[in-house]
C-alpha positions as CSV (number, residue, x, y, z in Angstrom):
1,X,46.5,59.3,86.6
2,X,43.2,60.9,87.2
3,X,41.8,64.1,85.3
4,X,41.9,66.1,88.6
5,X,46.0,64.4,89.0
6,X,46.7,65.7,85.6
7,X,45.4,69.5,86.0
8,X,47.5,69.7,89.5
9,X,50.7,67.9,87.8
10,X,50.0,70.8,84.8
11,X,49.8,73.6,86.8
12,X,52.8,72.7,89.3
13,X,54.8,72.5,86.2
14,X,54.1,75.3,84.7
15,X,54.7,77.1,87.5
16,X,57.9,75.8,88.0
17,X,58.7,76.1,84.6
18,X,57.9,79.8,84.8
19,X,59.8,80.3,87.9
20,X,62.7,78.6,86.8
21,X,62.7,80.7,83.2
22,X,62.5,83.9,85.2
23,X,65.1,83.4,87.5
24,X,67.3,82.3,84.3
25,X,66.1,85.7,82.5
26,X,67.2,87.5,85.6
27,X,70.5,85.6,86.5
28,X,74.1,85.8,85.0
29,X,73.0,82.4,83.3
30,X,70.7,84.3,80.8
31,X,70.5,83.6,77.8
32,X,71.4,86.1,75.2
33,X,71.7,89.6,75.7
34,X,68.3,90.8,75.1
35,X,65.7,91.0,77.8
36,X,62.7,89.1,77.8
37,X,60.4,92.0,77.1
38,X,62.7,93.7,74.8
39,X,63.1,90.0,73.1
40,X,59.6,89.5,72.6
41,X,58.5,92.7,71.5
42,X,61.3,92.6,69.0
43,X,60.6,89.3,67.6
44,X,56.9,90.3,67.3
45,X,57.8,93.2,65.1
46,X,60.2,91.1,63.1
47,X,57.2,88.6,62.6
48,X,54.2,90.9,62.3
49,X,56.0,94.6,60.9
50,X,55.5,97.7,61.7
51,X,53.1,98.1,64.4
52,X,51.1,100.3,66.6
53,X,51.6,100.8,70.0
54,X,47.8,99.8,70.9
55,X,48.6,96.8,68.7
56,X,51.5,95.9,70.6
57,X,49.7,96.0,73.9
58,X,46.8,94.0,72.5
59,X,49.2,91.1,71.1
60,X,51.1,91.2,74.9
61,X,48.4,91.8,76.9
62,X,49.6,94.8,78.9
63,X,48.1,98.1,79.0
64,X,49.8,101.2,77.0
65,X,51.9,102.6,79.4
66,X,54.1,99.4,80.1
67,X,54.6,99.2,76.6
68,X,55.4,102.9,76.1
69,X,57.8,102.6,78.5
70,X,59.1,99.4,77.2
71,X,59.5,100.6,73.4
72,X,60.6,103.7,74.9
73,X,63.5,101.9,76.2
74,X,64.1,99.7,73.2
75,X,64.0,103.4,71.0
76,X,66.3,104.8,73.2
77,X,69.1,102.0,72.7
78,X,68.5,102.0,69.0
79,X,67.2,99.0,68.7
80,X,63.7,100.2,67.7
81,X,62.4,103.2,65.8
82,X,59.0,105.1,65.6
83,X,57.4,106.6,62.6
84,X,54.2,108.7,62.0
85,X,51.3,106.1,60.2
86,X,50.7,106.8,56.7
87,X,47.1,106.3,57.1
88,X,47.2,108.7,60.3
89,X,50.3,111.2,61.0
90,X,48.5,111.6,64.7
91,X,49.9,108.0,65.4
92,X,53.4,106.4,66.0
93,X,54.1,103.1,64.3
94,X,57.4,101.1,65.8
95,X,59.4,98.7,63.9
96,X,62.9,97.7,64.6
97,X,65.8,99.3,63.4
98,X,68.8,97.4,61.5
99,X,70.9,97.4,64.2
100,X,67.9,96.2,66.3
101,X,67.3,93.1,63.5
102,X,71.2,92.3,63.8
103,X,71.1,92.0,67.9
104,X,67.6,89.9,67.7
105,X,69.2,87.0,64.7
106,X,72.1,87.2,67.5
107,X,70.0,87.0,70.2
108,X,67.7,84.5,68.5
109,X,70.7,82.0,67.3
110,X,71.9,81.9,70.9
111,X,68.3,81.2,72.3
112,X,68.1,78.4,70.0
113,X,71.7,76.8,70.7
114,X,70.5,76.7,74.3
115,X,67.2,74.9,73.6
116,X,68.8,72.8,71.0
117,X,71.5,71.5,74.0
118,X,68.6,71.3,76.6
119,X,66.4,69.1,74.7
120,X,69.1,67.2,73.0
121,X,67.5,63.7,74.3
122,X,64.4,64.1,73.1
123,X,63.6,62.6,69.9
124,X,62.2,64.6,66.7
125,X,58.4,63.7,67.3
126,X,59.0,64.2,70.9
127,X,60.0,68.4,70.4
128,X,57.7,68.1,67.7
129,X,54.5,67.5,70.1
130,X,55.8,69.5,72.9
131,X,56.1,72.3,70.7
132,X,52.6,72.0,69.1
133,X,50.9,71.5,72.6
134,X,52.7,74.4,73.8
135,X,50.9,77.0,70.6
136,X,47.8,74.9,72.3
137,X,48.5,76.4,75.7
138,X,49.4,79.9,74.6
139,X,46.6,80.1,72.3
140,X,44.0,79.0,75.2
141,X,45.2,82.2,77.2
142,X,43.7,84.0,74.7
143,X,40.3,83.0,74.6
């Protein structure tokens, strides 16, 4: 397959892949009970901490006011809670609450039974290279 072959398979793929997750996300087949923004701004301040709204945006790529409204959201529920910085009382900090850690290890198992099931024929190195070229992908969006 030709260089040119390769970049059109890619990007046909990945747009179907996309596609296909967001209509999942969206359908009475979702997986878990989280939404995928509420997921993902969860597990990022499970894996980074306590964070700043700016810092939030930066690591997402989306300007303030989708992620005020999406924390906003997330605080409302109780799954997230703000906090004045010790370094600067003018500015929130979010991190997630304990009832908001218990609902994203649910959330979390169940995402990971479903991928488990779905890639069940592949062998070790297989998921092993897929999920290293994928960190390669994500990480080129970023430069």
């Amino acid at each position: 397959m030709s260089e040119e072959n390769s970049i059109e398979r890619i990007e046909y793929e990945l747009t179907t892949l996309i596609r296909k997750a967001v209509f999942r996300d969206q359908s009475e087949r979702k997986i878990g009970i989280l939404e995928r923004s509420a997921y993902l701004l969860m597990r990022q301040l499970d894996e980074h901490g306590p964070s700043r709204l700016k810092e939030l945006a930066e690591a997402f790529q989306l300007d303030i006011s989708t992620l005020s409204r999406q924390a906003a959201t997330l605080e409302s529920k109780g799954l997230i809670q703000r906090f004045s910085d010790p370094s600067d009382g003018r500015v929130s900090v979010f991190d997630l609450t304990e009832v908001g850690k218990e609902k994203l290890v649910i959330d979390s198992r169940k995402r990971l039974e479903w991928y488990e099931d779905l890639l069940e024929g592949w062998s070790n190195e297989e998921k092993k290279v897929f999920g290293e070229l994928l960190v390669r992908m994500n990480g080129a969006f970023d430069e």
